[in-house]
C-alpha positions as CSV (number, residue, x, y, z in Angstrom):
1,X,0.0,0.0,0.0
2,X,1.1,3.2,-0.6
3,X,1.2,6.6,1.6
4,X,-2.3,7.5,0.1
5,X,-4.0,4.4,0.9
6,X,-2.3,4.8,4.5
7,X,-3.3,8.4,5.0
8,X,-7.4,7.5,3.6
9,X,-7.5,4.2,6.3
10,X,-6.3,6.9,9.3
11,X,-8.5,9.2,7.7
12,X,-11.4,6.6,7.6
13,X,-10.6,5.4,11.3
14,X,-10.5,8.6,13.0
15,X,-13.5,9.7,11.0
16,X,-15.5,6.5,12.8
17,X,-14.2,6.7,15.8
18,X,-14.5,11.1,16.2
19,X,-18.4,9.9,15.3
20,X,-18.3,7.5,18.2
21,X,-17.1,10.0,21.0
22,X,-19.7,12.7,19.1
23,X,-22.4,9.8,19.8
24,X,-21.0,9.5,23.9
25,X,-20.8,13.4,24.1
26,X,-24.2,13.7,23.0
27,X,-25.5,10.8,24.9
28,X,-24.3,12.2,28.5
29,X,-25.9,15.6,27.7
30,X,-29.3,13.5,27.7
31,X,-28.8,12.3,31.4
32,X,-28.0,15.9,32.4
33,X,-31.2,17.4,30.4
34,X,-33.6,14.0,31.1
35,X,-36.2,16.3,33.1
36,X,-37.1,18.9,29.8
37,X,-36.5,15.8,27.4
38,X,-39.2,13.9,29.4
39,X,-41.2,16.5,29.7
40,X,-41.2,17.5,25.8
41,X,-41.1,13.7,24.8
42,X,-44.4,13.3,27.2
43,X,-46.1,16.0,25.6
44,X,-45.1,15.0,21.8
45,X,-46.2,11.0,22.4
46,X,-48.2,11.3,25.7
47,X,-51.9,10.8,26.6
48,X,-53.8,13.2,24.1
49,X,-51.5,12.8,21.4
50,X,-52.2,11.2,18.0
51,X,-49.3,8.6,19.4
52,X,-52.1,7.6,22.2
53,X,-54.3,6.6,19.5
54,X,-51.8,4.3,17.1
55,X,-49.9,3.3,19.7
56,X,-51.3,3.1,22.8
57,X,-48.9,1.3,25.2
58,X,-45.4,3.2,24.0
59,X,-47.7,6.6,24.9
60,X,-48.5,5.3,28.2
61,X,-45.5,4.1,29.3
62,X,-44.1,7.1,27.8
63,X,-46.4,9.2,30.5
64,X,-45.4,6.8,33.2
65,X,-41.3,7.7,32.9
66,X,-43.0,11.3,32.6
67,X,-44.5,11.1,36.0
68,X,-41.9,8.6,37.9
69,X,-39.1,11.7,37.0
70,X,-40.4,14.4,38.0
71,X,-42.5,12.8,40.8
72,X,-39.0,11.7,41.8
73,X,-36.9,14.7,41.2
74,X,-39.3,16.8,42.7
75,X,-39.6,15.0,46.4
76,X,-36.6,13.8,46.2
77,X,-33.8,15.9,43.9
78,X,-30.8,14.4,44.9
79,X,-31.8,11.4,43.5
80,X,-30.9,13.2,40.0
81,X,-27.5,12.8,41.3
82,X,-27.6,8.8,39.8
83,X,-28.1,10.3,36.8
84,X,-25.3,13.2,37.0
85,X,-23.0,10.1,37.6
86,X,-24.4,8.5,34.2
87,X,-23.3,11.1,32.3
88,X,-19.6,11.4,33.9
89,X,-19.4,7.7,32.9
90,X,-20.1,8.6,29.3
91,X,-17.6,11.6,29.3
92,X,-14.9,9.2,31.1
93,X,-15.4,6.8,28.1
94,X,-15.3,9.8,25.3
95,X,-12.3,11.1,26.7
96,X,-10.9,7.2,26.6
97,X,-11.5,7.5,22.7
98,X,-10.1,10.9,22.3
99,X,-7.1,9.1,22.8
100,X,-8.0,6.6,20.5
101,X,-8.6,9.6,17.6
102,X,-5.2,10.7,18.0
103,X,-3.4,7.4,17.6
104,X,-5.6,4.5,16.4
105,X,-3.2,2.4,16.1
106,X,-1.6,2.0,19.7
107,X,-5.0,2.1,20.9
108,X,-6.5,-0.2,19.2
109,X,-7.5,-2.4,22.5
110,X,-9.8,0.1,23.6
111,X,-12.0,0.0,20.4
112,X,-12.0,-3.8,20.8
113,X,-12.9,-3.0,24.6
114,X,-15.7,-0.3,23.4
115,X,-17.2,-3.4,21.3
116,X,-17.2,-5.7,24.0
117,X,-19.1,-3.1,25.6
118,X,-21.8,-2.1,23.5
119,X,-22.6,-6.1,23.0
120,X,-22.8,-5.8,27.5
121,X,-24.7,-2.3,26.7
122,X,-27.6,-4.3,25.0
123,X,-27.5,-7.5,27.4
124,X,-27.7,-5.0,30.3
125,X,-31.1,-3.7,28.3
126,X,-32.7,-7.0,27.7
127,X,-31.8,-9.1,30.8
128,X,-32.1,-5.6,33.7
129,X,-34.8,-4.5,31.2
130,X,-36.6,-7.6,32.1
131,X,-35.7,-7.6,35.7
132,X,-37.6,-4.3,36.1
133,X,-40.5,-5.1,34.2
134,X,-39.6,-2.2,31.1
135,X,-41.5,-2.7,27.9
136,X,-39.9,-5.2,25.5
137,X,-39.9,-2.7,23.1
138,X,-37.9,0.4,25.4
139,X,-35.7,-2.2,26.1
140,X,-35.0,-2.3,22.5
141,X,-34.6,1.4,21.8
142,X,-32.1,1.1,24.9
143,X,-30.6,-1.9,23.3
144,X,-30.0,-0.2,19.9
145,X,-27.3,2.4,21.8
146,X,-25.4,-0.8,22.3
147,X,-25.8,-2.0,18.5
148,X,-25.5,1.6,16.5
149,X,-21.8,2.3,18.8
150,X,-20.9,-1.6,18.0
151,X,-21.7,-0.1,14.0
152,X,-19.6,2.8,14.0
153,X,-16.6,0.8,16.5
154,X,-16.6,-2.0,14.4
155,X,-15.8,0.3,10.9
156,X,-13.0,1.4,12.7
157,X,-11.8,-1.5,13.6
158,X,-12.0,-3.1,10.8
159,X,-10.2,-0.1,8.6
160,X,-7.8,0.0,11.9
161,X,-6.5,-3.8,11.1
162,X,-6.2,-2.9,7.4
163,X,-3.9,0.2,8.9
164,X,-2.0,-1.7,11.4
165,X,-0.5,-4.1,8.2
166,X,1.3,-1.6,7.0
């Protein structure tokens, strides 16, 4: 391979893996913000909605996270503080991948790490999912975190190996 084909597969890698700490950064903003975002989601799909009508059970259960948060956050605040945690976790792991952007190639562990992650990201939503009685089909959209980061971590892995030959 020559220097082009080098540069386009660091290129290629970094362009993945900048996408996957994008994904993280915006990800933790949603634990820090989940009090408006219920509150905007409830009254977009809630009861009275055209949602109610076609889909009756993702509305109310939609209404039902609505009133558990802010029931919760409003007698008892600190519990917020579970979620604050949350989103450090997800800014600990972007600033992991940072690294990871800035030199593929001796980092290449953590992507295969970050994989085995996102496949534990969607057992954690189906088998605790299941535990505490969430709808088969949130535990999906919480599941498909897992599978779009194991997407975009797996195209740079796979144009990582092809770098790592040269």
């Amino acid at each position: 391979m020559n220097n082009t084909n080098f540069r386009k597969l660091k290129f290629r890698t970094r362009f993945w893996l900048i996408i996957f700490v994008l994904g993280l950064a915006f990800g933790s903003q949603m634990f820090f913000f989940v009090t408006p975002q219920i509150t905007w989601l409830n009254q977009m799909l809630g009861p009275g909605t055209a949602t109610e009508q076609r889909f009756s059970e993702m509305s109310a259960w939609i209404h039902h996270l609505y009133q558990g948060i802010t029931d919760t956050y409003t007698q008892y605040p600190f519990m917020a503080y579970c979620m604050d945690w949350l989103a450090f976790a997800q800014l600990a792991f972007m600033v992991l991948f940072v690294g990871a952007v800035v030199n593929p190639q001796q980092n290449i562990w953590l992507i295969k790490g970050g994989m085995i992650i996102c496949w534990l990201h969607i057992l954690t939503a189906l088998g605790c999912g299941t535990l505490r009685d969430i709808p088969f089909f949130w535990q999906l959209l919480d599941g498909s975190f897992g599978i779009l980061g194991f997407i975009v971590l797996y195209a740079a892995y796979k144009n990582l190996k092809r770098l790592v030959k040269f």
